[in-house]
Z-matrix of the N, CA and C atoms (Angstrom, degrees):
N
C 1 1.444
C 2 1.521 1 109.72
N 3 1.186 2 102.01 1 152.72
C 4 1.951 3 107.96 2 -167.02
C 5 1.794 4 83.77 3 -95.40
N 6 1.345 5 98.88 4 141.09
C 7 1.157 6 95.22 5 147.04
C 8 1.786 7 150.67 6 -61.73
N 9 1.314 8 100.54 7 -10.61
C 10 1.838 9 105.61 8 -176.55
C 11 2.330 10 82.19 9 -82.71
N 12 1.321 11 81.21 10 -44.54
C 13 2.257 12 77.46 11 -174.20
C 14 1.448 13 87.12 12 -43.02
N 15 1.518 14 129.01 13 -89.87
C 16 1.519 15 130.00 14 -172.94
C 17 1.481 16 104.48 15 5.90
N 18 1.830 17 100.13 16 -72.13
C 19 1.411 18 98.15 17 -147.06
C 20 1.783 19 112.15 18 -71.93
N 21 1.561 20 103.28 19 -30.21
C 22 1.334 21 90.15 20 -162.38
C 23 1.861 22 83.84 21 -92.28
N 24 1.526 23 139.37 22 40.48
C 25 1.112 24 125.17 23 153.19
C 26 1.883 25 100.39 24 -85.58
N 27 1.312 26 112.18 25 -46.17
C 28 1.181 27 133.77 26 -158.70
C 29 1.600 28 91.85 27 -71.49
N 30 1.415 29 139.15 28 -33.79
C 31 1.304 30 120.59 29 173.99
C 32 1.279 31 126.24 30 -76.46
N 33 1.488 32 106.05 31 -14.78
C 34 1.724 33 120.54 32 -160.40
C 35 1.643 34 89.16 33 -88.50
N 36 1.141 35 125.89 34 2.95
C 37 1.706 36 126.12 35 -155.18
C 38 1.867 37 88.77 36 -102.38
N 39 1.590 38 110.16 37 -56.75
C 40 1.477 39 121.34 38 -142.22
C 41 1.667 40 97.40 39 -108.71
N 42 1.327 41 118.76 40 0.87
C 43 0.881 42 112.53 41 -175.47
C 44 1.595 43 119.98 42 -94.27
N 45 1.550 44 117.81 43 121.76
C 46 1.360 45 135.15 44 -150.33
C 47 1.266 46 113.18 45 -149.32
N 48 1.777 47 126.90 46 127.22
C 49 0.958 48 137.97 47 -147.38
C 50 1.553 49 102.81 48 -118.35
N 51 0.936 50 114.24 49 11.46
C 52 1.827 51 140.50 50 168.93
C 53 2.056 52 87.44 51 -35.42
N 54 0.922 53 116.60 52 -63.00
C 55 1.379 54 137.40 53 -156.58
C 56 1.465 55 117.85 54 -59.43
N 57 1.226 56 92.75 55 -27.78
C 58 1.892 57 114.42 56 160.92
C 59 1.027 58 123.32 57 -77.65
N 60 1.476 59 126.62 58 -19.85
C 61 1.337 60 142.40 59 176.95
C 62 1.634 61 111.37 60 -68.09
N 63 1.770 62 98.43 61 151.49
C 64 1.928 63 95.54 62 171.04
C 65 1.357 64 92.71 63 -95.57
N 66 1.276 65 98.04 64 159.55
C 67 1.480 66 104.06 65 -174.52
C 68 1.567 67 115.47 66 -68.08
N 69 1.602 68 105.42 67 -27.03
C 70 1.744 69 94.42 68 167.06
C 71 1.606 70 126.47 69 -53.98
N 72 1.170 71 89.28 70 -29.68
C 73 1.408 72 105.74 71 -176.95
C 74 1.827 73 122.64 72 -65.34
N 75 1.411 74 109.62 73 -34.72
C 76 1.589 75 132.99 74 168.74
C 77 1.069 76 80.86 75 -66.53
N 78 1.372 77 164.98 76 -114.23
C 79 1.224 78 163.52 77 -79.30
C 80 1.770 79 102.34 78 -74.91
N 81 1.663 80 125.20 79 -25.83
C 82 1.581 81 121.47 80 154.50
C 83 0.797 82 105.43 81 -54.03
N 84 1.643 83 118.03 82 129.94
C 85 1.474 84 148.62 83 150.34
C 86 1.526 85 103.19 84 -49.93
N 87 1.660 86 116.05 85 130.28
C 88 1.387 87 109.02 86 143.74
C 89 1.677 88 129.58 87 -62.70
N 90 0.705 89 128.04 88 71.41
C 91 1.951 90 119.24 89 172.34
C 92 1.363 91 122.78 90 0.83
N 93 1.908 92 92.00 91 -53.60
C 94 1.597 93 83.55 92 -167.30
C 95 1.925 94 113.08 93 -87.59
N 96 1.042 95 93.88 94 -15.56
C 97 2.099 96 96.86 95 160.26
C 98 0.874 97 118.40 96 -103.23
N 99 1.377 98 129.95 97 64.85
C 100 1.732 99 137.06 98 134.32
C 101 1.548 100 80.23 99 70.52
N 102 1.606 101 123.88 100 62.23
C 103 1.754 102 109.27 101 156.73
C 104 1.697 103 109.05 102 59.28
N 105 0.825 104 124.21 103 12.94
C 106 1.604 105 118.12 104 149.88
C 107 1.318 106 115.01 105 -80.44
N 108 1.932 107 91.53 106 174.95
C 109 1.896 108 89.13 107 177.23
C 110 1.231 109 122.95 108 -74.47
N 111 1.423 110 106.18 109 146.41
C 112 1.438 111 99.35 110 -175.24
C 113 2.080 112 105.82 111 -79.06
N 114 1.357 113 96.41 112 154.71
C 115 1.421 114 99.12 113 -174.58
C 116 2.293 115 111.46 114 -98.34
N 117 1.240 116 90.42 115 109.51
C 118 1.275 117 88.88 116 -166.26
C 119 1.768 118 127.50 117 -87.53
N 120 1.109 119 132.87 118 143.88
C 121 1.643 120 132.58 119 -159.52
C 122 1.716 121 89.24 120 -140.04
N 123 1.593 122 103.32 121 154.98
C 124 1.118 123 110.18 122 178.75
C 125 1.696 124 90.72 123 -96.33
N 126 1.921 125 93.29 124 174.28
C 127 1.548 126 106.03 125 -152.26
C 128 1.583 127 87.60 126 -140.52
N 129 1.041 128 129.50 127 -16.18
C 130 1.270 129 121.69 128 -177.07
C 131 1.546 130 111.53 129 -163.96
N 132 1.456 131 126.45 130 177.83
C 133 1.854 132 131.72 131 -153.24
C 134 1.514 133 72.75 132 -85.28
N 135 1.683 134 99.06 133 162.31
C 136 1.106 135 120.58 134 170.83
C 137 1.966 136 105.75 135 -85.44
N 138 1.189 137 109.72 136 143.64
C 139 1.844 138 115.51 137 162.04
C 140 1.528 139 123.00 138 -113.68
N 141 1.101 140 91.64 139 157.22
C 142 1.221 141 94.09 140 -173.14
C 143 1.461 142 111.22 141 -81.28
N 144 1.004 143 141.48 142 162.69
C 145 1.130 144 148.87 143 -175.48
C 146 1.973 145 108.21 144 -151.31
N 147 1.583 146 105.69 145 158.93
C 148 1.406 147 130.00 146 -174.56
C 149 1.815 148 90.88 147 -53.80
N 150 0.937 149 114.75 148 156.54
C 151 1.387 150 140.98 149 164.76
C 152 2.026 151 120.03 150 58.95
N 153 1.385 152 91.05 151 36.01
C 154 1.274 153 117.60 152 160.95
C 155 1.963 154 94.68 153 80.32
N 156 1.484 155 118.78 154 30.86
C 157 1.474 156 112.92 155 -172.49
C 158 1.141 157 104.75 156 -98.72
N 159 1.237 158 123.12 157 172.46
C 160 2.190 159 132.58 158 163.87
C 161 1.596 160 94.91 159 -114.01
N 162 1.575 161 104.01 160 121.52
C 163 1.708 162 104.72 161 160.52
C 164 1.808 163 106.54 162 -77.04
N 165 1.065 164 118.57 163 139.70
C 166 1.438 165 118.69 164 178.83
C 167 1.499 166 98.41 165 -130.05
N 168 1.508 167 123.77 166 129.91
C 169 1.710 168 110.22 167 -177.80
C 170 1.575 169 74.61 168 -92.66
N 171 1.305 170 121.95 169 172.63
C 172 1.878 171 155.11 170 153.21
C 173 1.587 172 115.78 171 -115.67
N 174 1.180 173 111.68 172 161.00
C 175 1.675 174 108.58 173 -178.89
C 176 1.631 175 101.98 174 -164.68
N 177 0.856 176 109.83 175 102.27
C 178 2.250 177 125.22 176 174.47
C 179 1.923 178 90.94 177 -37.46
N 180 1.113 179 86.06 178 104.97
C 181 2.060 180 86.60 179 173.58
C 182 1.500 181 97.09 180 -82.15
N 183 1.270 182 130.67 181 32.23
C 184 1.143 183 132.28 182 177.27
C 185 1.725 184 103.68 183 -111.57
N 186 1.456 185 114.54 184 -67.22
C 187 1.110 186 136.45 185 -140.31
C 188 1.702 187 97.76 186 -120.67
N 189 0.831 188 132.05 187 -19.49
C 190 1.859 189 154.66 188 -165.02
C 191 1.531 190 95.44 189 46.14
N 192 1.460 191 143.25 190 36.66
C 193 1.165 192 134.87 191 151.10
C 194 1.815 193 113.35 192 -63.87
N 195 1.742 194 103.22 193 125.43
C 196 1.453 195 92.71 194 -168.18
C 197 1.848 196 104.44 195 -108.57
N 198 1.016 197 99.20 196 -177.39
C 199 1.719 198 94.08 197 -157.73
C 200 2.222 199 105.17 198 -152.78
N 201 1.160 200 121.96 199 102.66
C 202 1.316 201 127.30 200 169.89
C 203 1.747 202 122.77 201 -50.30
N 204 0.761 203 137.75 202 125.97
C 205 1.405 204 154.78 203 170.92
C 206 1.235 205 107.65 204 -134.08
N 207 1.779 206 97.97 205 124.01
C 208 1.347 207 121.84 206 148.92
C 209 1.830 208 133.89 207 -95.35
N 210 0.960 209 93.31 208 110.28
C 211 1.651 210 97.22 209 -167.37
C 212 1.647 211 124.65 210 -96.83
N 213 1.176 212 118.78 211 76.38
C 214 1.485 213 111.64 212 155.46
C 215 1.535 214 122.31 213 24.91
N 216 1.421 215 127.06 214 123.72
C 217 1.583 216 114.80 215 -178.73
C 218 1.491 217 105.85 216 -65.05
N 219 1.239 218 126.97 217 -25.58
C 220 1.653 219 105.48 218 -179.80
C 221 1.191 220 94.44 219 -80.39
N 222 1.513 221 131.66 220 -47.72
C 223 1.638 222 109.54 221 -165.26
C 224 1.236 223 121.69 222 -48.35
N 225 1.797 224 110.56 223 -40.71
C 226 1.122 225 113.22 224 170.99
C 227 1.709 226 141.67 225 -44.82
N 228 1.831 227 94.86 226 -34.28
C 229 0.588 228 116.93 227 162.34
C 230 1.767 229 146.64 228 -51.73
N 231 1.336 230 87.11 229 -64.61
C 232 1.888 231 102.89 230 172.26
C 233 1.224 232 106.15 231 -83.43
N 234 2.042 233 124.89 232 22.56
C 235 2.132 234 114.56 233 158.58
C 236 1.394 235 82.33 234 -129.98
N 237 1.420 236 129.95 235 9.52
C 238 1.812 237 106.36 236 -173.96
C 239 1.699 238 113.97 237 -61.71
N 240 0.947 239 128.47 238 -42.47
C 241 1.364 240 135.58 239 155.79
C 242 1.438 241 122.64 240 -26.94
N 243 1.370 242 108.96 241 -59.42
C 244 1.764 243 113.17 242 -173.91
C 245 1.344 244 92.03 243 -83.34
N 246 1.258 245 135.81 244 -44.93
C 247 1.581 246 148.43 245 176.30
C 248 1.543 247 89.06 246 -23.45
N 249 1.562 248 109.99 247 -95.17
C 250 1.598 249 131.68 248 -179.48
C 251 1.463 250 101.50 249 -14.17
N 252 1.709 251 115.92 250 -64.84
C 253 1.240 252 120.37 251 -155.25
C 254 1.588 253 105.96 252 -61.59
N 255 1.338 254 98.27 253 -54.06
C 256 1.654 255 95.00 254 -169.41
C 257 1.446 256 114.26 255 -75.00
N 258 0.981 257 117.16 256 -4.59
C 259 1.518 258 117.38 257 158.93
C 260 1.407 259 139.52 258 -59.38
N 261 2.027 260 94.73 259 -33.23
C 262 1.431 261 133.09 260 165.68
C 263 1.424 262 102.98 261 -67.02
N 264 1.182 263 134.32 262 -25.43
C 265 1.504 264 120.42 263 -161.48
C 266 1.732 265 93.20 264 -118.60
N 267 1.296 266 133.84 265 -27.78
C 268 1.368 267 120.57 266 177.19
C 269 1.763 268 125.24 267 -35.75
């Protein structure tokens, strides 16, 4: 195994969009893990939206509860990359 495979196996593992979330929003239980948080992945491209935002949908690859985020153009910015990717693998 090459090491760059390693690494981007090891990111595709831990990588979690929990962090985009409002915290009211963490407060849904996942169902399918015994009431933990659900772990959230984007499901589709980000859009643009009025007042300089990114709509991003999310979806618990646990539980398929899906969840709206609006993201800031820099936020959007500094996950558009992992954004893209995990969109590729949903």
């Amino acid at each position: 195994m090459s090491p760059e495979w390693e690494l981007d196996f090891a990111m595709e593992r831990i990588v979690n969009f929990n962090h985009l979330m409002e915290k009211r929003t963490l407060k849904h239980t996942c169902h399918a893990l015994d009431h933990r948080e659900c772990y959230y992945q984007p499901v589709g491209e980000g859009r643009a939206t009025t007042g300089a935002s990114v709509y991003v949908q999310l979806m618990c690859r646990n539980c398929g509860h899906r969840e709206d985020v609006f993201l800031s153009k820099k936020q959007y910015n500094t996950h558009q990359k992992t954004l893209q990717r995990e969109v590729g693998n949903v």
